[in-house]
MMTF fields as JSON, N, C-alpha, C and O atoms, coordinates in Angstrom:
{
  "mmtfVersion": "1.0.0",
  "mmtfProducer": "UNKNOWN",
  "numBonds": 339,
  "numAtoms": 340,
  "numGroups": 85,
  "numChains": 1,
  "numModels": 1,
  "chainsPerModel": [1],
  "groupsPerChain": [85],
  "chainIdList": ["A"],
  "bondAtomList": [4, 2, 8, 6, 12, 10, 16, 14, 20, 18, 24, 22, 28, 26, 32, 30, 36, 34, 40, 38, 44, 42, 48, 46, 52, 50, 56, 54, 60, 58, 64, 62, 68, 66, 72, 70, 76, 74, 80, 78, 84, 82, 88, 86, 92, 90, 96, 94, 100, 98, 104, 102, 108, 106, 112, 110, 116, 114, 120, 118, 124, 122, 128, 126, 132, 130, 136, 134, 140, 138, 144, 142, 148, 146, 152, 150, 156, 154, 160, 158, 164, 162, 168, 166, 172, 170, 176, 174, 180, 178, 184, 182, 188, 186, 192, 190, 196, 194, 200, 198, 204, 202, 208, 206, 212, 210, 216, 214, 220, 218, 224, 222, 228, 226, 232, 230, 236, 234, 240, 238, 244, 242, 248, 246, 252, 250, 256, 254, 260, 258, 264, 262, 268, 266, 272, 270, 276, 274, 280, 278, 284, 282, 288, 286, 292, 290, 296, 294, 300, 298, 304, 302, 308, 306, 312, 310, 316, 314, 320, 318, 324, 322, 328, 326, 332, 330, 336, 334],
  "bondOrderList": [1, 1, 1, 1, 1, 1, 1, 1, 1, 1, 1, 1, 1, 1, 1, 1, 1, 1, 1, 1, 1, 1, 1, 1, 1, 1, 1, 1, 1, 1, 1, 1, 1, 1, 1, 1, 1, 1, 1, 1, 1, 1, 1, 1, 1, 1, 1, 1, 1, 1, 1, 1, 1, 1, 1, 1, 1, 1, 1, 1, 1, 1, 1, 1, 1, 1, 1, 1, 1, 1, 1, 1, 1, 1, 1, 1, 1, 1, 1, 1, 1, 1, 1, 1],
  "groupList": [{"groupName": "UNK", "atomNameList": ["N", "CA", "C", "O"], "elementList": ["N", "C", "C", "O"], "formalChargeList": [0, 0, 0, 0], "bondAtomList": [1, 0, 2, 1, 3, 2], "bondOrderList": [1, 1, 2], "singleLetterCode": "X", "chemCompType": "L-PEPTIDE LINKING"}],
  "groupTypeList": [0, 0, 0, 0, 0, 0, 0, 0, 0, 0, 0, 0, 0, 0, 0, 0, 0, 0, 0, 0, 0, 0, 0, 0, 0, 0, 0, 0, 0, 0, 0, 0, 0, 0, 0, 0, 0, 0, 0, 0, 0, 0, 0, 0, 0, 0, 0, 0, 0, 0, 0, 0, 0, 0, 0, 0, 0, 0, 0, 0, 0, 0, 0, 0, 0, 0, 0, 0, 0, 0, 0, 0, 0, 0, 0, 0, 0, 0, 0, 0, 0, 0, 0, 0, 0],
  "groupIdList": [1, 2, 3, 4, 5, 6, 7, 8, 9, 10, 11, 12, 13, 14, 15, 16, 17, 18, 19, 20, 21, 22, 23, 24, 25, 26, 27, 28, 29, 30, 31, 32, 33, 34, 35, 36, 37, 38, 39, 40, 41, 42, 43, 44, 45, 46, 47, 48, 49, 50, 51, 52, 53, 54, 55, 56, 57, 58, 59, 60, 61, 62, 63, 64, 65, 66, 67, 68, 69, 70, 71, 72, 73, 74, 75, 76, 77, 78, 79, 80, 81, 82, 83, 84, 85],
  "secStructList": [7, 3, 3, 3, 3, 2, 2, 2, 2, 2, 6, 1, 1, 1, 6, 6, 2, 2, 2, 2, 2, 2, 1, 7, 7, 7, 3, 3, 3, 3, 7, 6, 6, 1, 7, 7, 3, 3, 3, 7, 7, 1, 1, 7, 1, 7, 1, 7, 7, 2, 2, 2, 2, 2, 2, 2, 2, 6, 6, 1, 7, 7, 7, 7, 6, 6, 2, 2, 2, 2, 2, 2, 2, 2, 2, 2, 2, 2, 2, 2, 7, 6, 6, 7, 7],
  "xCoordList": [0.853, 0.0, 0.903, 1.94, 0.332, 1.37, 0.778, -0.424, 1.69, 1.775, 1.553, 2.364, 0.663, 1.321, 0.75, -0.089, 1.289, 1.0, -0.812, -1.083, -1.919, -2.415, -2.358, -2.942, -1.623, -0.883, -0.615, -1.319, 0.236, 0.162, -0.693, -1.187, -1.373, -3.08, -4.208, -4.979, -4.136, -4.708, -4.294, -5.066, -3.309, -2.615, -3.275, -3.01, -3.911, -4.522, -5.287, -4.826, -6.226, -7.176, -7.926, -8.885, -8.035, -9.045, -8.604, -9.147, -7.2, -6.026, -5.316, -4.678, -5.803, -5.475, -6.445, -6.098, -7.514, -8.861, -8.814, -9.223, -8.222, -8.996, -7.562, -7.588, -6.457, -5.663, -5.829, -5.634, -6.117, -7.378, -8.098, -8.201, -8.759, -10.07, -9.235, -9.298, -8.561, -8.078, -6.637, -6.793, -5.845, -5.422, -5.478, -4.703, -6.508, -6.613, -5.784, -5.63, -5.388, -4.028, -4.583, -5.491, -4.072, -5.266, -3.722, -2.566, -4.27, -3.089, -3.574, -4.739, -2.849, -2.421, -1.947, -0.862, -3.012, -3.132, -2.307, -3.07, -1.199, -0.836, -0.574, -0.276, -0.775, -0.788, 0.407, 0.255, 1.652, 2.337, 3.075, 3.805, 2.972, 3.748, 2.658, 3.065, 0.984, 0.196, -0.114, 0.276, -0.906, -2.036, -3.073, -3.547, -4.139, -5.208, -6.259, -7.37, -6.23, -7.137, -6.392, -5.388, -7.547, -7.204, -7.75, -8.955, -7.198, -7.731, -7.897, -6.988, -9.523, -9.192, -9.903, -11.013, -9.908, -10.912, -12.207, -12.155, -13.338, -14.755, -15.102, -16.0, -14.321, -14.888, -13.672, -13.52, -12.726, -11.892, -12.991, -14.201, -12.531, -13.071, -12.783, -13.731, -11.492, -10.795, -9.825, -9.387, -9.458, -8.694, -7.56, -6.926, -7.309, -5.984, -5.385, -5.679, -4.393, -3.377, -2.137, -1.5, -2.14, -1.476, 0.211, 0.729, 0.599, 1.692, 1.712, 2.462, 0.868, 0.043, -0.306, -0.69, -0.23, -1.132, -0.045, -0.302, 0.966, 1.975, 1.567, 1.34, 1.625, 1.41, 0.07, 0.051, -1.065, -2.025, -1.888, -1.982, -1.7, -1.784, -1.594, -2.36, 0.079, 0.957, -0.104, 0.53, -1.065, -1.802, -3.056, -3.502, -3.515, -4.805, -4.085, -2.923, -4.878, -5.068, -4.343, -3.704, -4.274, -3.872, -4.586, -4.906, -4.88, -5.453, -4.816, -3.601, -5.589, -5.489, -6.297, -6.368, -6.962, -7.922, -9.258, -10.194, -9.356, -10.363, -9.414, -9.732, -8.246, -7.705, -8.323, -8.711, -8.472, -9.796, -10.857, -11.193, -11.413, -12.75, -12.687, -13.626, -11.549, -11.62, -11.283, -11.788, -10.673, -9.956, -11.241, -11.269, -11.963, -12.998, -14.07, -14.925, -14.054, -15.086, -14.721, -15.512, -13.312, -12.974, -13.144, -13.979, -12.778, -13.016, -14.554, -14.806, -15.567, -16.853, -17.371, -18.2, -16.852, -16.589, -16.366, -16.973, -15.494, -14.404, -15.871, -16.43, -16.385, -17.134, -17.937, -18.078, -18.379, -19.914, -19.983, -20.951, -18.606, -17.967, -16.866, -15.72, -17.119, -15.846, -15.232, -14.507, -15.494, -15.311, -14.629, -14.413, -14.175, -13.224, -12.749, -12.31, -12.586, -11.46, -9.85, -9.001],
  "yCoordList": [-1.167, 0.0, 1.235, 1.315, 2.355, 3.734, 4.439, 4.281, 5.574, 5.65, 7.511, 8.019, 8.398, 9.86, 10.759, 10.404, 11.855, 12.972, 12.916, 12.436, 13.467, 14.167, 15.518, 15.478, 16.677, 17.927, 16.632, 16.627, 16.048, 15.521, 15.117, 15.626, 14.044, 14.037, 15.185, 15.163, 16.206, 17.247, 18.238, 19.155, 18.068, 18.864, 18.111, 18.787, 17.049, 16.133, 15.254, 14.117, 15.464, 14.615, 14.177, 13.671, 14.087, 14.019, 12.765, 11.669, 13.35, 12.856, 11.264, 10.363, 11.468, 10.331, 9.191, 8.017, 9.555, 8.758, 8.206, 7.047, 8.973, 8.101, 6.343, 5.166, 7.396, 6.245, 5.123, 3.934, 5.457, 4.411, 3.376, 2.235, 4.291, 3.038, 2.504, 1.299, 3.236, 2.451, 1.698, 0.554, 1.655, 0.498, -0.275, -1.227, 0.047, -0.631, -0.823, -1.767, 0.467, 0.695, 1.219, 2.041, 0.783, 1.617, 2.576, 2.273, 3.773, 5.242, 5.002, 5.133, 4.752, 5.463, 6.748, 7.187, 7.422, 9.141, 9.349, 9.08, 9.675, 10.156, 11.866, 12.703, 12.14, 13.375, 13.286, 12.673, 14.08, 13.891, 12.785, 12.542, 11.782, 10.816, 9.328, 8.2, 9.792, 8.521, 8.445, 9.237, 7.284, 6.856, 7.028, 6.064, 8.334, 8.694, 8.243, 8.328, 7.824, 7.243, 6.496, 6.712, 5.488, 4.915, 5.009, 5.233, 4.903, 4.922, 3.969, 3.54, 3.575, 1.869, 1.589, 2.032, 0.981, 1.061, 0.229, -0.967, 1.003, -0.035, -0.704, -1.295, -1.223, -3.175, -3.302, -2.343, -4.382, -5.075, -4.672, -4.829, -4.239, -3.832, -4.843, -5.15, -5.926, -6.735, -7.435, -6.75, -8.794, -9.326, -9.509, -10.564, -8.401, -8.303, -7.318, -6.296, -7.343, -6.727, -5.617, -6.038, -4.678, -3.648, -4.855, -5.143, -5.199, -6.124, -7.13, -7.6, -7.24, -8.493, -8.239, -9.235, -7.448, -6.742, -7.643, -8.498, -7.037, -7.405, -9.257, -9.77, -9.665, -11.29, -11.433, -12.243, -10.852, -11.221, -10.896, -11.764, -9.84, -8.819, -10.369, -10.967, -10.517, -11.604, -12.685, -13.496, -13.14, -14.518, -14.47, -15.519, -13.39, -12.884, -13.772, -14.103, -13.873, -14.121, -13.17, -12.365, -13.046, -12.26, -11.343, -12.028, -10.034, -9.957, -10.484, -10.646, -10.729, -10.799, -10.156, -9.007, -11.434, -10.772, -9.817, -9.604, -9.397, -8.887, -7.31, -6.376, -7.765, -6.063, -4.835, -3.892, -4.708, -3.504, -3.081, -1.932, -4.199, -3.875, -3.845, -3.423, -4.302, -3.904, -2.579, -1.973, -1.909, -0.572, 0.774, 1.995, 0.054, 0.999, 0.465, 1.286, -0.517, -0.443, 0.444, 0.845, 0.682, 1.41, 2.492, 3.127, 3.396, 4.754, 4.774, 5.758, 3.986, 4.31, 4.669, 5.556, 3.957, 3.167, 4.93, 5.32, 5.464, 7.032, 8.012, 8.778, 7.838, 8.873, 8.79, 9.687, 7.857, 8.297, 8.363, 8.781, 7.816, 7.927, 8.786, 8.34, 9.988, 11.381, 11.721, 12.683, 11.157, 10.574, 9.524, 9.28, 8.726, 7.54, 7.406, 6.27, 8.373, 8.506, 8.798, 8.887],
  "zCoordList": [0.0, 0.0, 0.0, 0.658, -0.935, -1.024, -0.182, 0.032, 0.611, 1.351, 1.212, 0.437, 1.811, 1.419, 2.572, 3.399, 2.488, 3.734, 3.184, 2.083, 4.115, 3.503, 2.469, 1.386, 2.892, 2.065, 0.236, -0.773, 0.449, -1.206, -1.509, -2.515, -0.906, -1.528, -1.842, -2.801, -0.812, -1.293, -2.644, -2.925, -3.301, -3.886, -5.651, -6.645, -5.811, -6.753, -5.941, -5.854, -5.39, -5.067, -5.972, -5.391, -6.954, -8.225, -8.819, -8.956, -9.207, -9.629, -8.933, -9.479, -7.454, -6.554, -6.64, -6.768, -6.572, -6.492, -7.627, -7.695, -9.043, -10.466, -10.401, -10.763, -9.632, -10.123, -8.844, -9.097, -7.763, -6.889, -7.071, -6.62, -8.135, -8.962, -10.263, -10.504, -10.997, -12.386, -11.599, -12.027, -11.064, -11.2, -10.092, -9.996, -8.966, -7.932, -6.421, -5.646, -6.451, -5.197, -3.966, -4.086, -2.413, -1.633, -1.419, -1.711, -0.815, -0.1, 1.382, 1.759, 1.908, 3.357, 3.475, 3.094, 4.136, 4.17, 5.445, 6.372, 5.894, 7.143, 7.492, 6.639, 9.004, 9.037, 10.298, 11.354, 9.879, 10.944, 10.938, 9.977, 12.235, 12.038, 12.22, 12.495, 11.941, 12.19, 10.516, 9.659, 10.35, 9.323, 9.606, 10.209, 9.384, 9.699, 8.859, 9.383, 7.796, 7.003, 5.565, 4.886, 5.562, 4.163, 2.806, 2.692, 2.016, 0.631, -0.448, -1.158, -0.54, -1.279, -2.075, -1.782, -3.139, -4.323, -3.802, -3.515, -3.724, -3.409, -3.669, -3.07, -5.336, -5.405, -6.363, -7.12, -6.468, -7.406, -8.797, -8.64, -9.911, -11.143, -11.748, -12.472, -11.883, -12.237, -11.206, -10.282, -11.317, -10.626, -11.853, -11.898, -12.897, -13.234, -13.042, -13.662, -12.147, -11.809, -12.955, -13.92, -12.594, -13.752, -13.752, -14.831, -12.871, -13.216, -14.186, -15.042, -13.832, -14.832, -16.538, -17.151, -16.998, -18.014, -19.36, -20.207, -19.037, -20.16, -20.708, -21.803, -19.612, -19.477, -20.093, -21.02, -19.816, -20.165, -21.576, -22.443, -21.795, -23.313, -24.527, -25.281, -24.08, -24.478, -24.592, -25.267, -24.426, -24.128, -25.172, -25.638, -25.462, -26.178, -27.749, -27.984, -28.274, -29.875, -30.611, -29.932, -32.036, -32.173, -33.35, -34.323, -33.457, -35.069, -36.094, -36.206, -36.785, -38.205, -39.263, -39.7, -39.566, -40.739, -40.0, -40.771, -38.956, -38.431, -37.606, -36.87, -38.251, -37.328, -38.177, -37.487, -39.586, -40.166, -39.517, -39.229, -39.286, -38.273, -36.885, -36.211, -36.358, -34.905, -34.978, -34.033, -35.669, -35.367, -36.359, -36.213, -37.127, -37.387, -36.093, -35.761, -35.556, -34.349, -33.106, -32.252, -33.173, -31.908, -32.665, -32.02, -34.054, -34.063, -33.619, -32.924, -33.836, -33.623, -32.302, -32.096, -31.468, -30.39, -29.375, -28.377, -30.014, -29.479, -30.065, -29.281, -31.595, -31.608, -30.47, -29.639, -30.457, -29.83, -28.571, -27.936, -27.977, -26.482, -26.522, -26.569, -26.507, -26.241, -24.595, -24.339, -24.037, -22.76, -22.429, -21.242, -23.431, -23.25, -24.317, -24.498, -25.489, -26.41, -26.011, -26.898]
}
């Protein structure tokens, strides 16, 4: 678990929380010289691990004859979701 003053968490709190939930890390907030609170993602999103990613990536299939259409499904995919482009 990472570890930070409150003062650095406050300085990107926004910023702290998204990377919280996306890759699943809890913060230990300390003030001084205690751990006054914790910080922890509210449900596993995945039980794959950002360590893990490379390994998995590596394991998937691979395109081929369908890499055209996967990659016009993701431009579609970005239009109509401008929020996760």
């Amino acid at each position: 678990m990472h570890r930070l003053t409150v003062a650095e968490a406050d300085r990107d709190f926004a910023g702290l929380v998204s990377r919280v939930c996306s890759e699943g890390v809890g913060v230990e907030l300390q003030r001084e010289d205690s751990v006054v609170a914790y910080l922890t993602p509210a449900l596993p999103r995945s039980p794959l691990k950002v360590g893990n990613l490379a390994a998995f990536l590596k394991q998937l299939p691979k395109l081929e004859d369908d890499a055209d259409a996967f990659l016009a499904d993701l431009r579609t995919i970005r239009r109509e979701l401008p929020n996760y482009a």
